[in-house]
PDB file of N, H, CA, C and O in Angstrom:
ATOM      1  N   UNK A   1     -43.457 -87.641  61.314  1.00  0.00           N
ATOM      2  CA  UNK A   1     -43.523 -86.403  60.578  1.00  0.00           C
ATOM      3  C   UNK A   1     -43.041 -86.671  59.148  1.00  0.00           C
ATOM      4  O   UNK A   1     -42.064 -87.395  58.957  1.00  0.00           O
ATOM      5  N   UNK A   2     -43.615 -86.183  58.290  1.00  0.00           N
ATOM      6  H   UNK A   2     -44.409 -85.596  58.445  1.00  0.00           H
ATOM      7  CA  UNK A   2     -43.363 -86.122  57.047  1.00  0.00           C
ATOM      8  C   UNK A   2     -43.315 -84.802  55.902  1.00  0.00           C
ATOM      9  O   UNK A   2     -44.236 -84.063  55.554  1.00  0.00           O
ATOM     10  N   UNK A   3     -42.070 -84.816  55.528  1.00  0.00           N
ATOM     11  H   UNK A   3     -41.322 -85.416  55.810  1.00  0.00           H
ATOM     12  CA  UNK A   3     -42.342 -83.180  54.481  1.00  0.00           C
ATOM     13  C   UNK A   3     -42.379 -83.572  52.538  1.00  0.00           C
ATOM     14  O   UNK A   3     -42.544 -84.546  51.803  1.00  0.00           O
ATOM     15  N   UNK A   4     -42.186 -82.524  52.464  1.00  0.00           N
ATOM     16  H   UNK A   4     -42.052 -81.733  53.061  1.00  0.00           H
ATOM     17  CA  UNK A   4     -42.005 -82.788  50.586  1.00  0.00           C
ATOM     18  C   UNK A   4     -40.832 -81.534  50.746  1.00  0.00           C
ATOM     19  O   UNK A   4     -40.932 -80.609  51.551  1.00  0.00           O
ATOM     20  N   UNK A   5     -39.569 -81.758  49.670  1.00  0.00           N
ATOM     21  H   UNK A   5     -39.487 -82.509  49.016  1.00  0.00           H
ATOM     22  CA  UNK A   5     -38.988 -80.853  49.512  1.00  0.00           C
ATOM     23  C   UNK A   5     -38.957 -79.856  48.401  1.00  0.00           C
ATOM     24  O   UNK A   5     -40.008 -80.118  47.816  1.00  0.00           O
ATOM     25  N   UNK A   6     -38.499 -79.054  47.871  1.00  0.00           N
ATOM     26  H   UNK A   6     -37.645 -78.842  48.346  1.00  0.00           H
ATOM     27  CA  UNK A   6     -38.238 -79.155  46.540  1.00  0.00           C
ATOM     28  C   UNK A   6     -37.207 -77.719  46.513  1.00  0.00           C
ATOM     29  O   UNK A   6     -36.920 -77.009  47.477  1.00  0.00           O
ATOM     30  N   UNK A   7     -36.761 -77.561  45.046  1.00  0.00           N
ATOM     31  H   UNK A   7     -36.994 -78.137  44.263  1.00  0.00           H
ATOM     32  CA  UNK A   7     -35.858 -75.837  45.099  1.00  0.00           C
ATOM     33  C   UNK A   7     -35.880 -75.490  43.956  1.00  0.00           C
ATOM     34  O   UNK A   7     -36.050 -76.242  42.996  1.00  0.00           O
ATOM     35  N   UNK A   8     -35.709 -74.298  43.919  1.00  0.00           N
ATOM     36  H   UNK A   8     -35.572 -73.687  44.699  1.00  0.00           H
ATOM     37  CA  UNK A   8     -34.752 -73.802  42.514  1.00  0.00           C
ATOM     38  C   UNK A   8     -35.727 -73.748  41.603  1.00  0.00           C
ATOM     39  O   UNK A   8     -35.431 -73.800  40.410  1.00  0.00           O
ATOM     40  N   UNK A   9     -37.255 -73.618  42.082  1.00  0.00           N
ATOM     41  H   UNK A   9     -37.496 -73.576  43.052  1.00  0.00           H
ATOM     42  CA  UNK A   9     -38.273 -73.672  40.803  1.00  0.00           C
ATOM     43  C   UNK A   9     -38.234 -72.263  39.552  1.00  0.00           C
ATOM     44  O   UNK A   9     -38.747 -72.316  38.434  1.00  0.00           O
ATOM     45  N   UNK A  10     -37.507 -71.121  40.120  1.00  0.00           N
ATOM     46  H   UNK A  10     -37.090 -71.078  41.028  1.00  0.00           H
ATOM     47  CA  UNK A  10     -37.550 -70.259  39.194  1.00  0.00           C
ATOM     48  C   UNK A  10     -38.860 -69.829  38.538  1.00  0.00           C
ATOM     49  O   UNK A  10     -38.857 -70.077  37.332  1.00  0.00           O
ATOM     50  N   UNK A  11     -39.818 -69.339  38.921  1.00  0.00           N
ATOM     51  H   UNK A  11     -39.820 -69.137  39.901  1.00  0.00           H
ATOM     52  CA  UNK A  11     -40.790 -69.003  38.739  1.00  0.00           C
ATOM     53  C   UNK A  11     -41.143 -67.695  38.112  1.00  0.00           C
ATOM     54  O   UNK A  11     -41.132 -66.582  38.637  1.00  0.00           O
ATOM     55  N   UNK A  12     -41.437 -68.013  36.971  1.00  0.00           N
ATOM     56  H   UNK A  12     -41.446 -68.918  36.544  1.00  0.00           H
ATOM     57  CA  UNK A  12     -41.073 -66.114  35.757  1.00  0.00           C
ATOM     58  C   UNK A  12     -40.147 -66.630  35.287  1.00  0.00           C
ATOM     59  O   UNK A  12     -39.859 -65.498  34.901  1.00  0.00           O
ATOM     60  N   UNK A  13     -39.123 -67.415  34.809  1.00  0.00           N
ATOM     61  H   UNK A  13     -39.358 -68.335  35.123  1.00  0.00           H
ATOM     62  CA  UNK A  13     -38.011 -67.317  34.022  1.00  0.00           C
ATOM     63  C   UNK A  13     -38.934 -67.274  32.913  1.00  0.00           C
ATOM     64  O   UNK A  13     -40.114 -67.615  32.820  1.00  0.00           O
ATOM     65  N   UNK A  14     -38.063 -66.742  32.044  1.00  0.00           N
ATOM     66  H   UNK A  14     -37.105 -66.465  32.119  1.00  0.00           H
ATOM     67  CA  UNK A  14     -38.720 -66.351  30.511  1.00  0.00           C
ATOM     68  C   UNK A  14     -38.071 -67.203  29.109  1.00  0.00           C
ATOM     69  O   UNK A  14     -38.302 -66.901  27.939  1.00  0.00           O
ATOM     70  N   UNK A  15     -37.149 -68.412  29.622  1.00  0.00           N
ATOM     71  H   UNK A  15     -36.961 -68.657  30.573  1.00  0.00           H
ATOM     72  CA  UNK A  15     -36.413 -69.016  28.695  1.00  0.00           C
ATOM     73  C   UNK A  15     -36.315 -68.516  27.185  1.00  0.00           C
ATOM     74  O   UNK A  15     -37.040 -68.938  26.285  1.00  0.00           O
ATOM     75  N   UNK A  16     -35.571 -67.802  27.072  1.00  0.00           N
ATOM     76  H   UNK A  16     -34.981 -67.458  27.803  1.00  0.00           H
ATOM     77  CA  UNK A  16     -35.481 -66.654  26.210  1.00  0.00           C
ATOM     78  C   UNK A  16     -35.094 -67.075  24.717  1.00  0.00           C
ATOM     79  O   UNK A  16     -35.332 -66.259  23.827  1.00  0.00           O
ATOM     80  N   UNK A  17     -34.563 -68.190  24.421  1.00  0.00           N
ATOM     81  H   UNK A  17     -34.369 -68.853  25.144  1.00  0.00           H
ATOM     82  CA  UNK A  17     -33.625 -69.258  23.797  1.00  0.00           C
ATOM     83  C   UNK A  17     -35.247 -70.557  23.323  1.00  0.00           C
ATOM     84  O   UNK A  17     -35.314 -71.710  22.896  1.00  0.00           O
ATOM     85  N   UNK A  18     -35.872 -69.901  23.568  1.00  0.00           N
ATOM     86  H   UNK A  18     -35.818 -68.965  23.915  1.00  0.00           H
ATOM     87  CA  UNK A  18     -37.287 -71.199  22.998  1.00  0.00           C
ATOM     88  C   UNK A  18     -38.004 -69.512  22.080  1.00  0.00           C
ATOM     89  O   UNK A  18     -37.785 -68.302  22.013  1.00  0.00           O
ATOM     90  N   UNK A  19     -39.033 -70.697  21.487  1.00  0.00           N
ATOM     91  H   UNK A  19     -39.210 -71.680  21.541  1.00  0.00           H
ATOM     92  CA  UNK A  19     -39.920 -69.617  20.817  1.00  0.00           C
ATOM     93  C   UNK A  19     -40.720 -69.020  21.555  1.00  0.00           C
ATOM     94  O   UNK A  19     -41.016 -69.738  22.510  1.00  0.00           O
ATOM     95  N   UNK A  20     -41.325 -67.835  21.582  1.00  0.00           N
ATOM     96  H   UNK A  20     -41.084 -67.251  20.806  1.00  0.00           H
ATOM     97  CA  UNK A  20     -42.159 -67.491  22.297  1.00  0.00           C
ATOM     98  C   UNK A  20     -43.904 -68.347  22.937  1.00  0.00           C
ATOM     99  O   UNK A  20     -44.510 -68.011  23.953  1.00  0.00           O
ATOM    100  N   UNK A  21     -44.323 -69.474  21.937  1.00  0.00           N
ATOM    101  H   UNK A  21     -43.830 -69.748  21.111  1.00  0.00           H
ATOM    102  CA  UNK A  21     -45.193 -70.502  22.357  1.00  0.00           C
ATOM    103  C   UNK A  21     -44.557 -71.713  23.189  1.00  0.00           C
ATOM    104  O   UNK A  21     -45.236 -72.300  24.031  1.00  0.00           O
ATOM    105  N   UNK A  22     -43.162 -72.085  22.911  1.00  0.00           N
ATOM    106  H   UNK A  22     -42.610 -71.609  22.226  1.00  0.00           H
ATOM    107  CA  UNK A  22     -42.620 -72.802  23.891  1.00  0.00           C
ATOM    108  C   UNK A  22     -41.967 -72.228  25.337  1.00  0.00           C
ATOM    109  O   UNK A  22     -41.754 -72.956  26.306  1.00  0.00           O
ATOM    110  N   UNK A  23     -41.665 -70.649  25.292  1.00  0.00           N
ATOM    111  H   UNK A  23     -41.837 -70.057  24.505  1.00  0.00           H
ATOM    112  CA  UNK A  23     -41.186 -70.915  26.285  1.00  0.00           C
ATOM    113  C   UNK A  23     -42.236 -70.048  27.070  1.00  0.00           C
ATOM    114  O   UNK A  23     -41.778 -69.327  27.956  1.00  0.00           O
ATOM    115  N   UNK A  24     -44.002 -70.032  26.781  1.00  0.00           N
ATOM    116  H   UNK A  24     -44.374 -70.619  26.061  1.00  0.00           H
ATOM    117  CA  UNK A  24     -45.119 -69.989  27.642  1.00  0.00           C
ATOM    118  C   UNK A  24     -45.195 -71.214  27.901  1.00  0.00           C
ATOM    119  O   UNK A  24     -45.689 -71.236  29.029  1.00  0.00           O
ATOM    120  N   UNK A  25     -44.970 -72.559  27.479  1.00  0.00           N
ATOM    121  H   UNK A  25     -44.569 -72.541  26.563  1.00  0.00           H
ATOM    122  CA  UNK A  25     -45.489 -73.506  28.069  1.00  0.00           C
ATOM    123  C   UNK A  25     -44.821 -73.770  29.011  1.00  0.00           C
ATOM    124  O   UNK A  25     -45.319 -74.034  30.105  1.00  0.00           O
ATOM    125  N   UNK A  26     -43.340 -73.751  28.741  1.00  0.00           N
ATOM    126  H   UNK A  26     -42.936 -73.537  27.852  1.00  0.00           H
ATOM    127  CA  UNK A  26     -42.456 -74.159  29.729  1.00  0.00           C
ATOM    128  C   UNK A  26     -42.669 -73.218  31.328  1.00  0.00           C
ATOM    129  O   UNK A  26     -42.385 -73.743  32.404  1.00  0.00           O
ATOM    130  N   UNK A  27     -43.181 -71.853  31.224  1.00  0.00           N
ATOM    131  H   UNK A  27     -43.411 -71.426  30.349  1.00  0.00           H
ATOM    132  CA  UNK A  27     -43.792 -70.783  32.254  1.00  0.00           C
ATOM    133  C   UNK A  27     -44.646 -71.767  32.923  1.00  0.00           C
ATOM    134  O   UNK A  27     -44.582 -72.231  34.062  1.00  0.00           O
ATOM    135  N   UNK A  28     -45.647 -72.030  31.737  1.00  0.00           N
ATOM    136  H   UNK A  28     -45.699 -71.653  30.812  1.00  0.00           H
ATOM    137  CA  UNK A  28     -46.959 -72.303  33.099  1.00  0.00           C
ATOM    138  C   UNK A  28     -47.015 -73.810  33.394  1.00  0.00           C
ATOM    139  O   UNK A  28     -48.049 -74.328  33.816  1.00  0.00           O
ATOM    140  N   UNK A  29     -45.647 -74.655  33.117  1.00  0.00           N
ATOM    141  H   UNK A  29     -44.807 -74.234  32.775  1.00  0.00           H
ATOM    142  CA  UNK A  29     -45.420 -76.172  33.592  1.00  0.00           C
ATOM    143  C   UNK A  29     -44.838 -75.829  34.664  1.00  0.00           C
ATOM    144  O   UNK A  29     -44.504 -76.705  35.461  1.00  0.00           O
ATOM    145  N   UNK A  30     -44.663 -74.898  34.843  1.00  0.00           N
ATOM    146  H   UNK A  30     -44.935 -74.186  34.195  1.00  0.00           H
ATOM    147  CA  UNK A  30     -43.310 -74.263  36.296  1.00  0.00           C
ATOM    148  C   UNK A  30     -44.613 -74.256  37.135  1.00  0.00           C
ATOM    149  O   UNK A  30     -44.636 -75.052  38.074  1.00  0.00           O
ATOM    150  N   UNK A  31     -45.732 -73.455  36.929  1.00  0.00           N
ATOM    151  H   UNK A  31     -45.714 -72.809  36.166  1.00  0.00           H
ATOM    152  CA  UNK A  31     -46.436 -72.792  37.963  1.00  0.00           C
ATOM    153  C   UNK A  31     -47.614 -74.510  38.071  1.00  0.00           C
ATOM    154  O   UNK A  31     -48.257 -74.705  39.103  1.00  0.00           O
ATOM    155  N   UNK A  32     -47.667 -75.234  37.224  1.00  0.00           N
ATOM    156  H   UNK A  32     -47.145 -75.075  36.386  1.00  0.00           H
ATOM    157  CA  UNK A  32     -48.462 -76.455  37.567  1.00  0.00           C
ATOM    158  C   UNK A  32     -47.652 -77.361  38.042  1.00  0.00           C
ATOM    159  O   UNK A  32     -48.221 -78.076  38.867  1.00  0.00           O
ATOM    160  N   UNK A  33     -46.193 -77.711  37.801  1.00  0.00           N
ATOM    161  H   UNK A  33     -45.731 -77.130  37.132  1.00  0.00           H
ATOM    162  CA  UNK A  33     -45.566 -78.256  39.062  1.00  0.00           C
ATOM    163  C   UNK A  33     -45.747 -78.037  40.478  1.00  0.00           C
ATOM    164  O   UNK A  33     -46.219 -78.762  41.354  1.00  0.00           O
ATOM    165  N   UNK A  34     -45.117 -76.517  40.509  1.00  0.00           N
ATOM    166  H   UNK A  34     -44.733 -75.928  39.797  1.00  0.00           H
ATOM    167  CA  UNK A  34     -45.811 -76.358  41.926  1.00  0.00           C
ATOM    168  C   UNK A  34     -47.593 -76.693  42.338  1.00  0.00           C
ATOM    169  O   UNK A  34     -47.947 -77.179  43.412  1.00  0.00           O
ATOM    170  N   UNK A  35     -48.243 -76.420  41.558  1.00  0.00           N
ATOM    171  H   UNK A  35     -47.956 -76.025  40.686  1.00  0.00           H
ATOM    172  CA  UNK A  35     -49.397 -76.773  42.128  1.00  0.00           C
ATOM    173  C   UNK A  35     -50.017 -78.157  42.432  1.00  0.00           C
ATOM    174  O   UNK A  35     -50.881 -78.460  43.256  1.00  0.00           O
ATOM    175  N   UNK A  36     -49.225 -79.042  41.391  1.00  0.00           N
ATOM    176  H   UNK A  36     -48.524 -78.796  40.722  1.00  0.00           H
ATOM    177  CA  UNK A  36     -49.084 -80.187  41.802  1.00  0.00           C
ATOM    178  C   UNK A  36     -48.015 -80.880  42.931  1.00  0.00           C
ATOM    179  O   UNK A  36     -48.362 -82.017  43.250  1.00  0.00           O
ATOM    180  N   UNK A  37     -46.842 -80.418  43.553  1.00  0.00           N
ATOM    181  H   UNK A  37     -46.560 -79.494  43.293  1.00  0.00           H
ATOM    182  CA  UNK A  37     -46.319 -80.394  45.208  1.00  0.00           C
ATOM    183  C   UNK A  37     -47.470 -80.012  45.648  1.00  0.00           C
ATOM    184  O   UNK A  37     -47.963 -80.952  46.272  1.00  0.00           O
ATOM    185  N   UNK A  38     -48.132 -79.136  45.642  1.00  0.00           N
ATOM    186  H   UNK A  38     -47.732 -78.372  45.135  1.00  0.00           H
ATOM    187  CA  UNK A  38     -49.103 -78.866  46.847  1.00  0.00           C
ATOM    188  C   UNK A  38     -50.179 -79.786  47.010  1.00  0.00           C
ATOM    189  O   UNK A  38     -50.787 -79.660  48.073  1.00  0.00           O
ATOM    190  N   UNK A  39     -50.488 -80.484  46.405  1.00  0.00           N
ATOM    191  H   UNK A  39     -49.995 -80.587  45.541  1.00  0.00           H
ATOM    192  CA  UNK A  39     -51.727 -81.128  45.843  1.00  0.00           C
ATOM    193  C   UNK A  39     -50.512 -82.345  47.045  1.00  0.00           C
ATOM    194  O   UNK A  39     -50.509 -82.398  48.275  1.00  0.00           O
ATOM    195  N   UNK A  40     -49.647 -83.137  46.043  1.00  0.00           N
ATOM    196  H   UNK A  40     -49.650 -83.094  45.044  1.00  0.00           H
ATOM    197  CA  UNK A  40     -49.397 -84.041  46.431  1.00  0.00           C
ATOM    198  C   UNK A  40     -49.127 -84.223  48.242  1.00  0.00           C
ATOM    199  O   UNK A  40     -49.557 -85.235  48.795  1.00  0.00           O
ATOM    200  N   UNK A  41     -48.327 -83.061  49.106  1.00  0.00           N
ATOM    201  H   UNK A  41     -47.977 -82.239  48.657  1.00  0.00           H
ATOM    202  CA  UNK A  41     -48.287 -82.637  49.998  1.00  0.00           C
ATOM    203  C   UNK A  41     -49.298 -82.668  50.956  1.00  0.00           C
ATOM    204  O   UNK A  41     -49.155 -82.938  52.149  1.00  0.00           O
ATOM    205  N   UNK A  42     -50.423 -82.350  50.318  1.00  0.00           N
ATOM    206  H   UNK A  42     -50.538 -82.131  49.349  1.00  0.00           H
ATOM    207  CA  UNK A  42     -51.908 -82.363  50.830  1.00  0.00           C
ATOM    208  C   UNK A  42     -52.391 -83.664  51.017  1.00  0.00           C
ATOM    209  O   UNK A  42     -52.953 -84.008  52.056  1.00  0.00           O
ATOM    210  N   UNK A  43     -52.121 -84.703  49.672  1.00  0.00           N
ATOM    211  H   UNK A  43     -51.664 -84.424  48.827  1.00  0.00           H
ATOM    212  CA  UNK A  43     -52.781 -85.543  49.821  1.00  0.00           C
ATOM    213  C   UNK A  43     -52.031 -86.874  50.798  1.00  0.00           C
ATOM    214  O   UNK A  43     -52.375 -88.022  51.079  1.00  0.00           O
ATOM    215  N   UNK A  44     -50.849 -86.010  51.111  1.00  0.00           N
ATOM    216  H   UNK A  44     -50.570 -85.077  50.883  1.00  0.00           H
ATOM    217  CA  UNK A  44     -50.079 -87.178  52.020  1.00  0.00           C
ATOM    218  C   UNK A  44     -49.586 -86.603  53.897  1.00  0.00           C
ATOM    219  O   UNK A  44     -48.810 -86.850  54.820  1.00  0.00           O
ATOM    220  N   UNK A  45     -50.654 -85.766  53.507  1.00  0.00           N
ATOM    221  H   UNK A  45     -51.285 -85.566  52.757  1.00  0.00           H
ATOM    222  CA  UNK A  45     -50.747 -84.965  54.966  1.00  0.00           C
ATOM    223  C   UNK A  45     -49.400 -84.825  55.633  1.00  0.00           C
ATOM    224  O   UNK A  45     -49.060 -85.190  56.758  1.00  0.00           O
ATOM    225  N   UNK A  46     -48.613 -84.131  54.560  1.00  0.00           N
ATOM    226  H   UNK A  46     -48.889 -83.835  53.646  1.00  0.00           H
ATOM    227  CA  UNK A  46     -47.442 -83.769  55.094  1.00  0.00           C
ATOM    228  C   UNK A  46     -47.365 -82.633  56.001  1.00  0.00           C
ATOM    229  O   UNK A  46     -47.971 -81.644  55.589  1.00  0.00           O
ATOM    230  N   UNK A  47     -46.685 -82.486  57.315  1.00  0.00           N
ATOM    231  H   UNK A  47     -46.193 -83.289  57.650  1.00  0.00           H
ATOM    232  CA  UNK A  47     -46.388 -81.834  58.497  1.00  0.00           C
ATOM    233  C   UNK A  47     -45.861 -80.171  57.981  1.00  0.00           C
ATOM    234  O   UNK A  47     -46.239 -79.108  58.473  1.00  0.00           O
ATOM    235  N   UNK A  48     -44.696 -80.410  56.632  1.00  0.00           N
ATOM    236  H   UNK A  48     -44.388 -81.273  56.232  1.00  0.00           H
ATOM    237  CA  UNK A  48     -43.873 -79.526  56.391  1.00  0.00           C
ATOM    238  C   UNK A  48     -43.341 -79.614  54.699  1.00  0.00           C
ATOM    239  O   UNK A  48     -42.548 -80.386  54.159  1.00  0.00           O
ATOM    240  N   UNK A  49     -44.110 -78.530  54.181  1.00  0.00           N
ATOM    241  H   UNK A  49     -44.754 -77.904  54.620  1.00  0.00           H
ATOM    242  CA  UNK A  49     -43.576 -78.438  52.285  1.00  0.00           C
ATOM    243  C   UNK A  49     -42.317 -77.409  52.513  1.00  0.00           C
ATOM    244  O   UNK A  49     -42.660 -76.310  52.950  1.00  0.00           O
ATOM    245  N   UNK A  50     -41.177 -77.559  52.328  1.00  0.00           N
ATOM    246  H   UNK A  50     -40.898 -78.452  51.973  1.00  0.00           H
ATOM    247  CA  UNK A  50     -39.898 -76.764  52.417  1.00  0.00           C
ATOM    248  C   UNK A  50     -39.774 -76.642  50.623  1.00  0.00           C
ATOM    249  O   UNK A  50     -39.766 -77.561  49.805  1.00  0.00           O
ATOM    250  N   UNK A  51     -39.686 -75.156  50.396  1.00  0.00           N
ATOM    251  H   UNK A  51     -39.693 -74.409  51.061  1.00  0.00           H
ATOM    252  CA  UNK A  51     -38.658 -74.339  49.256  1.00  0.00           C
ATOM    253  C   UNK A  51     -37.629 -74.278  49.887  1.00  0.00           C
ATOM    254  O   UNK A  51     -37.472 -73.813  51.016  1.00  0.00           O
ATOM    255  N   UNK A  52     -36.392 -75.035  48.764  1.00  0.00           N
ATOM    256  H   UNK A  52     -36.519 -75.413  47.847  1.00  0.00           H
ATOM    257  CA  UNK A  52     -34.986 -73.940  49.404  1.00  0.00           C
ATOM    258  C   UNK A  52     -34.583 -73.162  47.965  1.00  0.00           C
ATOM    259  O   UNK A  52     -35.163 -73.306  46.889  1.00  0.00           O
ATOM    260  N   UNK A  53     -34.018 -72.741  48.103  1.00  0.00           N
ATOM    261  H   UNK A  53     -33.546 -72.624  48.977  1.00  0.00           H
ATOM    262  CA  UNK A  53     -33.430 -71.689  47.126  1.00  0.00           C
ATOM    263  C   UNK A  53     -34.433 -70.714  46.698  1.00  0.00           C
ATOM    264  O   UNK A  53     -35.144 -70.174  47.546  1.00  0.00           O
ATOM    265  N   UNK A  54     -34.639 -70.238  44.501  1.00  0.00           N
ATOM    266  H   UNK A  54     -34.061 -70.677  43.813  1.00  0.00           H
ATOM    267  CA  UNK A  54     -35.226 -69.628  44.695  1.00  0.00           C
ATOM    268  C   UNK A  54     -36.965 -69.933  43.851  1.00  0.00           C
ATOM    269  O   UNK A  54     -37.532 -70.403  42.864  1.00  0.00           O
ATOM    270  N   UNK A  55     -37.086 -69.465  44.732  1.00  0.00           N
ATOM    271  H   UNK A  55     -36.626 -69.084  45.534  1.00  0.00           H
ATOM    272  CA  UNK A  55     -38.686 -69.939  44.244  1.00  0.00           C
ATOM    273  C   UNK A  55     -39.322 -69.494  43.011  1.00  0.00           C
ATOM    274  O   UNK A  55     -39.932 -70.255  42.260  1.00  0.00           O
ATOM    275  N   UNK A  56     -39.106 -67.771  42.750  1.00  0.00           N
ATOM    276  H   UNK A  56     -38.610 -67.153  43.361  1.00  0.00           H
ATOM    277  CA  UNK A  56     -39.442 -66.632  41.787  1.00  0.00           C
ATOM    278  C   UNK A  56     -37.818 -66.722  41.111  1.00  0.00           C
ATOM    279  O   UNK A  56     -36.807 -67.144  41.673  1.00  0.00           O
ATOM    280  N   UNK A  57     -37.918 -66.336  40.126  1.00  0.00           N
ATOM    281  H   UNK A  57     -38.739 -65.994  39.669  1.00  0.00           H
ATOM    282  CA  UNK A  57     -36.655 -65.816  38.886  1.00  0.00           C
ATOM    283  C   UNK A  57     -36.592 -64.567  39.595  1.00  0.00           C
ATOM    284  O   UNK A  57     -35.612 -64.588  40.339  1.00  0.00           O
ATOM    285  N   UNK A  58     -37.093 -63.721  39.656  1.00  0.00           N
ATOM    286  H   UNK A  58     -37.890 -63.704  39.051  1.00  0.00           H
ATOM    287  CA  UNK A  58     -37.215 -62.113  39.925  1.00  0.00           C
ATOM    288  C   UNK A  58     -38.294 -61.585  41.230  1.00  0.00           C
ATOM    289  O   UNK A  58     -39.349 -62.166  41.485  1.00  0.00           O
ATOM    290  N   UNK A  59     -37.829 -60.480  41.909  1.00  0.00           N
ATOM    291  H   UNK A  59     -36.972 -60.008  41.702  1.00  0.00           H
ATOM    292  CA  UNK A  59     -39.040 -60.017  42.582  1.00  0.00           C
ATOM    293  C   UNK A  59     -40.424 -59.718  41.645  1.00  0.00           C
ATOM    294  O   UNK A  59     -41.476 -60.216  42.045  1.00  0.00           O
ATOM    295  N   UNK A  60     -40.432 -58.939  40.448  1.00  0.00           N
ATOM    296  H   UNK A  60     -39.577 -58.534  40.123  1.00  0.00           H
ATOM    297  CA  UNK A  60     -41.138 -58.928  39.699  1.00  0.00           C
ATOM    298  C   UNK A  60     -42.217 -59.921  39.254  1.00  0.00           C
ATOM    299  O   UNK A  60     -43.385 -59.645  38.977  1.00  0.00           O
ATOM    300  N   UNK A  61     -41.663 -61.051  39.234  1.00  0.00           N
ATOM    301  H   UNK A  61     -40.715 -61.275  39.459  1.00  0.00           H
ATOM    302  CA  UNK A  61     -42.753 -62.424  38.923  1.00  0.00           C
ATOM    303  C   UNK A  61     -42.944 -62.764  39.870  1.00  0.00           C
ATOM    304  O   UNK A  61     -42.180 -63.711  40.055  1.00  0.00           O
ATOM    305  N   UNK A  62     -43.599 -62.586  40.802  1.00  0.00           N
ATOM    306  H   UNK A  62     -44.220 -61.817  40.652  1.00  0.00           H
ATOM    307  CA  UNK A  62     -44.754 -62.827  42.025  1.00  0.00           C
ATOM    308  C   UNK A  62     -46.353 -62.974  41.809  1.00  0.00           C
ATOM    309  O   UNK A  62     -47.291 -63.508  42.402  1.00  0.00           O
ATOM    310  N   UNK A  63     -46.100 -62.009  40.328  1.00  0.00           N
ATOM    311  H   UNK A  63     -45.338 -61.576  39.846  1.00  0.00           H
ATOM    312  CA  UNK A  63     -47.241 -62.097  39.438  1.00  0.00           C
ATOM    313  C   UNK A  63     -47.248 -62.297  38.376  1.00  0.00           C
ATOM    314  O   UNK A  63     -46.651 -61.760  37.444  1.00  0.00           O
ATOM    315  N   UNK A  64     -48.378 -63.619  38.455  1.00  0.00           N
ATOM    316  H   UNK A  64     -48.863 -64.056  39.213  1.00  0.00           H
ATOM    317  CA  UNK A  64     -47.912 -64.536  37.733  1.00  0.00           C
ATOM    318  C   UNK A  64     -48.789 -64.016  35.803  1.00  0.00           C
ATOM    319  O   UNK A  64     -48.891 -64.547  34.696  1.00  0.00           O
ATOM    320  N   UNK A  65     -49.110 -63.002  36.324  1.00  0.00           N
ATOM    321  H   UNK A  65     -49.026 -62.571  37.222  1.00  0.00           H
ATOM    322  CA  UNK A  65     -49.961 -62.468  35.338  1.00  0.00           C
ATOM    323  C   UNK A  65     -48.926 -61.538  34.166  1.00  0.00           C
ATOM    324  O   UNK A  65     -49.149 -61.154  33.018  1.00  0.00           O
ATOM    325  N   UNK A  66     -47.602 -61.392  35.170  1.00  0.00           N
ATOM    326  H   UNK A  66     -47.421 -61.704  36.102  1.00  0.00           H
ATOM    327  CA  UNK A  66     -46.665 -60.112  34.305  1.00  0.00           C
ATOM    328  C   UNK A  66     -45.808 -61.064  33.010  1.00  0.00           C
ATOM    329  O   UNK A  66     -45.062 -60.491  32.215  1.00  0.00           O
TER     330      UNK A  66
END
């Protein structure tokens, strides 16, 4: 059996302390990390991808559109 782990991705943080063009990039490197775990996960036919902590910054950013 094999998993991938990962945590604490914070997903929506708004890094408030960058400019507003840096801290969109830094947003959607969050949401292509994860998509790259999944990718990698996939491509190593892992059994089990575990999040621990928190995945989202907020209930609010679930969407990834807000």
């Amino acid at each position: 059996m094999s998993f991938l782990a990962t945590s604490d991705l914070h997903i929506g943080m708004k890094f408030k302390n960058y400019s507003e063009n840096v801290s969109k990039v830094l947003q959607e490197a969050r949401f292509k990390a994860l998509e790259n775990m999944v990718n990698i996960a996939n491509d190593r036919g892992c059994s089990l991808f575990l999040i621990a902590g928190d995945l989202f910054e907020s209930a609010s950013d679930t969407n990834k559109n807000t």
